[in-house]
NURO-295669 format. One line per 5 residues: number of its first residue (from 1); their letters; for each residue x, y, z of C-alpha. Coordinates in Angstrom, 1 decimal. Example, Ala and Ser with C-alpha at 12.3 -4.5 7.8 and 13.67 -1.06 7.14 Angstrom:
<rs>
1	as	12.3 -4.5 7.8  13.7 -1.1 7.1
</rs>
This chain:
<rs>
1	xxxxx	131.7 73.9 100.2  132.5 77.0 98.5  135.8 77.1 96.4  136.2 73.2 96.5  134.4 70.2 95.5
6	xxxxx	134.0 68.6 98.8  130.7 68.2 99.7  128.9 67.4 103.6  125.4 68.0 105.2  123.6 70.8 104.4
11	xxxxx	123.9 72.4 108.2  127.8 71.6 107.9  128.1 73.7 104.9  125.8 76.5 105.4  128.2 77.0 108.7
16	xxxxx	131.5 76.4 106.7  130.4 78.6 103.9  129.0 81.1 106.3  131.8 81.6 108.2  134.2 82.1 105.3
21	xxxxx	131.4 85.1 104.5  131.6 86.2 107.5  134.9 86.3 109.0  136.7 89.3 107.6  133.6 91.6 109.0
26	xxxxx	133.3 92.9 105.5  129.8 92.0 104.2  126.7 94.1 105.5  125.0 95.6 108.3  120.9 96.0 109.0
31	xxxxx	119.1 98.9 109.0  117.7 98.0 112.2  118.9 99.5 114.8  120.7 96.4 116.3  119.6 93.8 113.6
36	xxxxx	123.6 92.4 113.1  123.9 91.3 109.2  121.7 90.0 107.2  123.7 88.4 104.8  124.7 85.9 107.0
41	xxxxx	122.0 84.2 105.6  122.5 83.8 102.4  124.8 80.7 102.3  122.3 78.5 104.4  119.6 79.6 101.9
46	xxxxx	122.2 78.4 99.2  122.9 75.2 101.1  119.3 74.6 101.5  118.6 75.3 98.0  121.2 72.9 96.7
51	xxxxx	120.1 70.2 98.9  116.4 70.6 97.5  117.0 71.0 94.0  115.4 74.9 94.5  115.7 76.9 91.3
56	xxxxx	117.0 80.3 91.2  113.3 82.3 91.7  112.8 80.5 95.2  116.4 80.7 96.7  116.2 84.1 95.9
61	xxxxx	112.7 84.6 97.7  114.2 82.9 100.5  117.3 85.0 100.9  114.8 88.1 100.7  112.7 86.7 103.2
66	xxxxx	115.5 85.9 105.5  116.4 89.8 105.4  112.8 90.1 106.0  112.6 88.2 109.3  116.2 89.1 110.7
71	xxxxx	115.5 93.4 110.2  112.0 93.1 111.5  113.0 90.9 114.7  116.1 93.5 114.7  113.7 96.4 114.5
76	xxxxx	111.1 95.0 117.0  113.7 93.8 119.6  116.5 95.9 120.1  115.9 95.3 124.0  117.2 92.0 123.6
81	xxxxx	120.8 92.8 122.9  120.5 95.4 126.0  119.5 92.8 127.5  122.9 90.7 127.4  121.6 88.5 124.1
86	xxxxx	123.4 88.6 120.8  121.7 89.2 117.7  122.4 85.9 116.5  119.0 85.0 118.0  117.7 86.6 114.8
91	xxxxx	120.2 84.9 112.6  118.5 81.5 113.2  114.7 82.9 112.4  116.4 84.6 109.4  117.9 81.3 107.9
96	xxxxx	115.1 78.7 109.3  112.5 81.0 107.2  114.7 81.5 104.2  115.7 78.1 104.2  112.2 76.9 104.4
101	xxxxx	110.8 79.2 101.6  113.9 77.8 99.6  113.0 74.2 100.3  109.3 74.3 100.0  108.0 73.8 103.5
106	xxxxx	104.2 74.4 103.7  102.7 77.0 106.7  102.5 74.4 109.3  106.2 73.3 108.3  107.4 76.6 108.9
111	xxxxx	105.8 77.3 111.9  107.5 74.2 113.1  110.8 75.3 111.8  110.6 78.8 113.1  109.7 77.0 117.2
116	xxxxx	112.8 74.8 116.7  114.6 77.8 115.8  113.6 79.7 118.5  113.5 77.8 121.9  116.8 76.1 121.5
121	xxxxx	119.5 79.0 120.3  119.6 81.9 121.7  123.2 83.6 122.1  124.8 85.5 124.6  125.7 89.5 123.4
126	xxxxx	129.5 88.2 126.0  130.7 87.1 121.8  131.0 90.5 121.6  132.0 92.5 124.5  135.7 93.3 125.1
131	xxxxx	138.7 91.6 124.0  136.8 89.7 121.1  137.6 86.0 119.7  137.5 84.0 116.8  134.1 83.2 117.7
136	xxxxx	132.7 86.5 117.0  133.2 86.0 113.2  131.6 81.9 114.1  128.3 83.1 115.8  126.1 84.0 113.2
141	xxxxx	127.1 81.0 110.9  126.3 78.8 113.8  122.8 80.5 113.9  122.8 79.9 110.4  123.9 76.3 110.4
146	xxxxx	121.0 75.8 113.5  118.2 77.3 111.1  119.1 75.3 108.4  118.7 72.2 110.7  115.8 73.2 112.0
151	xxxxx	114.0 73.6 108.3  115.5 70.2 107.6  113.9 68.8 110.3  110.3 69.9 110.0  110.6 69.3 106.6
156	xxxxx	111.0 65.6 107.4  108.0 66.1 110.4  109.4 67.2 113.6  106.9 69.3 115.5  108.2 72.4 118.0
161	xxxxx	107.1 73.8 121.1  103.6 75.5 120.3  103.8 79.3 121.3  107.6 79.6 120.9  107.5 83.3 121.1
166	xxxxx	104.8 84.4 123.3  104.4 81.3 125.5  105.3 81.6 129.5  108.3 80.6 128.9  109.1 81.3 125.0
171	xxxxx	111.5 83.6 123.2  109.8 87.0 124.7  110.0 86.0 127.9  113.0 84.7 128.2  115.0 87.3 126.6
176	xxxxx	112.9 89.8 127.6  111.8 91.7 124.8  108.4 93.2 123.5  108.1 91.5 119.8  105.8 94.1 118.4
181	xxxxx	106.9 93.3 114.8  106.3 96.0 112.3  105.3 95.4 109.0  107.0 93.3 106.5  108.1 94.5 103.2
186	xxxxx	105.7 94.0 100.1  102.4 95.8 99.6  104.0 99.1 99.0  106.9 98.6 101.9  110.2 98.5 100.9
191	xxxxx	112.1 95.2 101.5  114.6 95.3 103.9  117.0 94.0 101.5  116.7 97.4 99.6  117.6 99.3 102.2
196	xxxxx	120.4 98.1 103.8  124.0 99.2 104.2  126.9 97.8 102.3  130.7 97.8 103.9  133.3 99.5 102.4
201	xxxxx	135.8 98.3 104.8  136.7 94.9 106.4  135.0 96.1 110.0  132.7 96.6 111.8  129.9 99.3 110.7
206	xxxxx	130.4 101.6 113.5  134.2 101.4 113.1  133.3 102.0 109.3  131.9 105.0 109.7  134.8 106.7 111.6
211	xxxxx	137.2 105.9 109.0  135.7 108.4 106.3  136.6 111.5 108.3  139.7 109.8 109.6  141.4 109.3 105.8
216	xxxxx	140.1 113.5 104.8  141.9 114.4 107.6  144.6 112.5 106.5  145.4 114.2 103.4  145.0 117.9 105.8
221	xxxxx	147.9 116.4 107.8  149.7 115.1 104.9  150.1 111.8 106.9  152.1 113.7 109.7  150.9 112.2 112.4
226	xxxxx	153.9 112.8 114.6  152.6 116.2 114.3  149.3 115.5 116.2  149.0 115.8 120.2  145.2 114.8 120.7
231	xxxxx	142.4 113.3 118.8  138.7 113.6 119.4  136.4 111.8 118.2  132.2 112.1 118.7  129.8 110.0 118.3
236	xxxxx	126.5 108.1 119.0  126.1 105.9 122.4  125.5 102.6 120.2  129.2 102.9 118.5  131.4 103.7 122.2
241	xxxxx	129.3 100.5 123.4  130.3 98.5 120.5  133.8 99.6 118.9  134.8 101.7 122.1  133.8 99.9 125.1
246	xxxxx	136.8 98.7 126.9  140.5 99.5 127.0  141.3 96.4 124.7  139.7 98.3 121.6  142.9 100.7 122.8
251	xxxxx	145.0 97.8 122.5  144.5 95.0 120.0  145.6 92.1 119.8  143.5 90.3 117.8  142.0 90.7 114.1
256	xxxxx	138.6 90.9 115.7  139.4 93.3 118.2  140.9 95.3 115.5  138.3 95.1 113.1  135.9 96.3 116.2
261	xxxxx	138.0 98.9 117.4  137.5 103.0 116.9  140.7 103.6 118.1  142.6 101.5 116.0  140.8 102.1 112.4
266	xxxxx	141.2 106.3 112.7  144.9 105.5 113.7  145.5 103.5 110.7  143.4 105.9 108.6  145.1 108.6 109.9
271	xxxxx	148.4 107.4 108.9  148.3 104.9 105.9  146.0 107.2 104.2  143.4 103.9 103.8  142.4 101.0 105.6
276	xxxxx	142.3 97.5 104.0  142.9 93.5 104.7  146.2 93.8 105.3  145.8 96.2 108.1  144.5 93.2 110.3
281	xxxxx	146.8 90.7 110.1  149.1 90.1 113.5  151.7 92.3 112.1  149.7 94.8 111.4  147.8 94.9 114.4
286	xxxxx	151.1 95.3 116.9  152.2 98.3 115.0  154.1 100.1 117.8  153.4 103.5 116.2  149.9 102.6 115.4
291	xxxxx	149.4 101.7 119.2  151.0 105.4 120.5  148.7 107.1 118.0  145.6 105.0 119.9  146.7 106.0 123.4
296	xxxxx	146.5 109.8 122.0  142.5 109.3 121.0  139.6 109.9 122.7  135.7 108.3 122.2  132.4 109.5 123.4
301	xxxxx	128.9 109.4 122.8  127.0 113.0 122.6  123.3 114.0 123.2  123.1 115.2 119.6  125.2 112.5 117.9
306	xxxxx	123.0 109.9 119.7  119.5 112.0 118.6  120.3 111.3 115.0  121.1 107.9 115.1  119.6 105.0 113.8
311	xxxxx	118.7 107.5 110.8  122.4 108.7 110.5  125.6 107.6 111.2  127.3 110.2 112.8  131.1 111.0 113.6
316	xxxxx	133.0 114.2 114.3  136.5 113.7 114.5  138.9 116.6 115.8  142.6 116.4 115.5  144.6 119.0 117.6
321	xxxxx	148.5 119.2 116.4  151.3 120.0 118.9  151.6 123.7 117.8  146.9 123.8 118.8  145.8 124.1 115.6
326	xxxxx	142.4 122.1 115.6  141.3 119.9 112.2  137.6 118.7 111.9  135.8 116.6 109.6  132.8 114.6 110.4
331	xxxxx	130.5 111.9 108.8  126.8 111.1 108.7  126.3 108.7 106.2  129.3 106.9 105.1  129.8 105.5 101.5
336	xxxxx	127.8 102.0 101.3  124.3 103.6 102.9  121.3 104.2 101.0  121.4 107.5 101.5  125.7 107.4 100.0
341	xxxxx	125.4 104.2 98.4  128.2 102.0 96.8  127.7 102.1 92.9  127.7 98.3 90.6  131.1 99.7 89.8
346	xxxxx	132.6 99.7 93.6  130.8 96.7 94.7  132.7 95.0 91.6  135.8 96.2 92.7  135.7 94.8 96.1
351	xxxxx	134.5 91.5 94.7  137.6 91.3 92.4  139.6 92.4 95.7  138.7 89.8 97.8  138.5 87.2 95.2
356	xxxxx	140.9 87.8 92.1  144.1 86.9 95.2  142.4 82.9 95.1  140.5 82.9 91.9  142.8 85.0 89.7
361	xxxxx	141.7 87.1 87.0  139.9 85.2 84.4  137.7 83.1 86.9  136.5 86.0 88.9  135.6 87.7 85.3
366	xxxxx	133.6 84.6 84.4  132.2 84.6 87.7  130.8 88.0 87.5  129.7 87.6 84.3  126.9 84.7 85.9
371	xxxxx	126.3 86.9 89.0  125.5 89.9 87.6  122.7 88.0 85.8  121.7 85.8 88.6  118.3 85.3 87.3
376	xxxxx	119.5 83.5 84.6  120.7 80.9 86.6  119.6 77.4 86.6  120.8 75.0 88.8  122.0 76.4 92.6
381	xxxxx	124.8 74.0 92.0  126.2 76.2 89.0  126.6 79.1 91.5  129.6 77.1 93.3  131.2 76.0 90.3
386	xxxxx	132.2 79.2 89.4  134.1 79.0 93.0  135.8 75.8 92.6  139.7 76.4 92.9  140.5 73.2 91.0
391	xxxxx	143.8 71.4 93.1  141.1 71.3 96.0  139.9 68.2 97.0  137.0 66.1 97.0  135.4 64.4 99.5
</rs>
């Protein structure tokens, strides 16, 4: 388990490790159009890996076929989560076929794994709709956790319903969708895990991208937001549904409402001047000023901003002061996308931020001195020592 020597089953920790990847909403978000986040794979590959004694070269395969399956099935289902499923449903292909690759499982292995997967977890999109709770962060480690479990399992023989996917009653016609997969990276396609979008801020993507303009409008109103009598705020349909959906995103009162409301990120931006972890703790969240800022912001979806989405991100925020002057700034592709990406240099520094306050100094810089050469590495098991907080325990 990651930062401690205890040790449990590999499902137990892919979910435990998962969800302390997961939680603060600050790791990454597919290209697809409703595809979730692929790295919540990654630490049930690890897990896997470890518990096979996988080197380096085929846990890394396996994480870039995870981000294979989970973009793809995001790509070629998007239906599904209209539908009233959660993307989750991909999470558990993602981490059964990563986890599989990692551990070796031969083709009629995986396609055992992959039926396990499929016919017994699909989730339900209600994780994320409204006032939002602790499992929202849980969800896709508990895909995870379920995909690592089902690799174990065909590894060791268990055979799964034949024609999980297309059978009368498999994962298309159940949730409802058309799975028309498009082609996989390789051959001249880029991999999904090229391509997709890294989070500069501890939220949710869409409430990510409405920050940018939100902080340059900022430093136009010198932080005087006293000053303002209206904000406007434009976007595409898929952010109102998910960061703008209900009147709790006007009123949080959790860190995972927060972290999924509009509202509340452009009123912190707007007055802090920046948005970081310490703008979602409890205290944070019941700012009193933050909250009469909120009630003063408006969201909606626009035929044009819509149009351009999944290829941009768009925003168009418009602040109107007391005395009608009218401040705009808008967004299509906020830092962290391929087309703005995050350099080595600013994906350091948010390591060392999240990090460096439970590691300290010296151990992150060791740390990053493996990662960044990852190749190199031998044994899976090195990759958690450099995590080990010593003072935890062992179990």
């Amino acid at each position: 388990m990651l930062g401690t020597r205890h040790r449990s089953s590999p499902e137990l920790v892919a979910f435990a490790n998962g969800v302390m990847a997961r939680y603060l909403d600050f790791n990454d978000t597919s290209m697809s159009r409703k595809g979730g986040h692929p790295s919540d794979n990654i630490m049930a590959v690890l897990a896997a890996a470890e518990y096979a004694g996988a080197d380096i070269q085929n846990t890394i395969a396996g994480i870039v076929i995870a981000y294979e399956v989970q973009d793809r099935f995001g790509l070629a289902c998007s239906d599904l989560r209209d539908n009233g499923w959660d993307h989750v449903a991909y999470v558990v292909l993602a981490s059964a076929a990563g986890a599989g690759r990692a551990i070796g499982l031969n083709k009629e292995q995986m396609a055992n794994a992959l039926a396990l997967a499929a016919v017994a977890n699909a989730g339900m999109r209600q994780t994320r709709a409204g006032r939002l709770s602790m499992w929202k962060g849980c969800a896709a480690p508990n895909a995870a956790r379920n995909g690592v479990f089902a690799a174990l399992m065909a590894r060791r023989g268990l055979t799964g319903p034949e024609e999980a996917f297309e059978g009368p009653w498999g994962f298309k016609k159940q949730l409802g969708t058309v799975l028309k997969l498009p082609a996989f990276g390789g051959n001249g396609e880029p991999f999904s895990i090229e391509t997709d979008k890294f989070k500069y801020f501890p939220c949710d993507y869409e409430a990510q991208c409405s920050i940018f303009p939100a902080l340059e409008l900022h430093k136009v109103l010198n932080g005087k937001v006293n000053e303002i009598a209206k904000i406007d705020i434009e976007t595409y349909e898929h952010a109102v549904e998910v960061a703008a959906d209900t009147p709790d995103k006007w009123n949080p009162t959790t860190r995972e409402t927060a972290d999924h409301s509009i509202p509340y990120v452009v009123a912190v931006a707007l007055t802090k001047g920046t948005v970081g972890l310490g703008d979602f703790i409890d205290e944070s969240i019941r700012d009193p000023e933050l909250h009469a800022l909120m009630q003063k912001i408006q969201v909606h979806a626009t035929e044009e901003c819509t149009r351009n989405w999944p290829e941009a991100f768009p925003f168009r925020i418009t602040v109107t002061t007391e005395s009608g002057q009218k401040h705009v700034r808008d967004v299509r592709y906020a830092k962290g996308h391929p087309r703005n990406p995050m350099t080595d240099q600013e994906i350091e520094v948010k390591f060392r931020q999240l990090a460096e306050p439970v590691m300290g100094r010296t151990q992150v810089n060791n740390a990053l001195g493996c990662l960044w050469h990852l190749e190199d590495i031998k044994r899976i098991q090195e990759l958690f020592d450099l995590f080990v907080c010593e003072g935890q325990g062992r179990s």
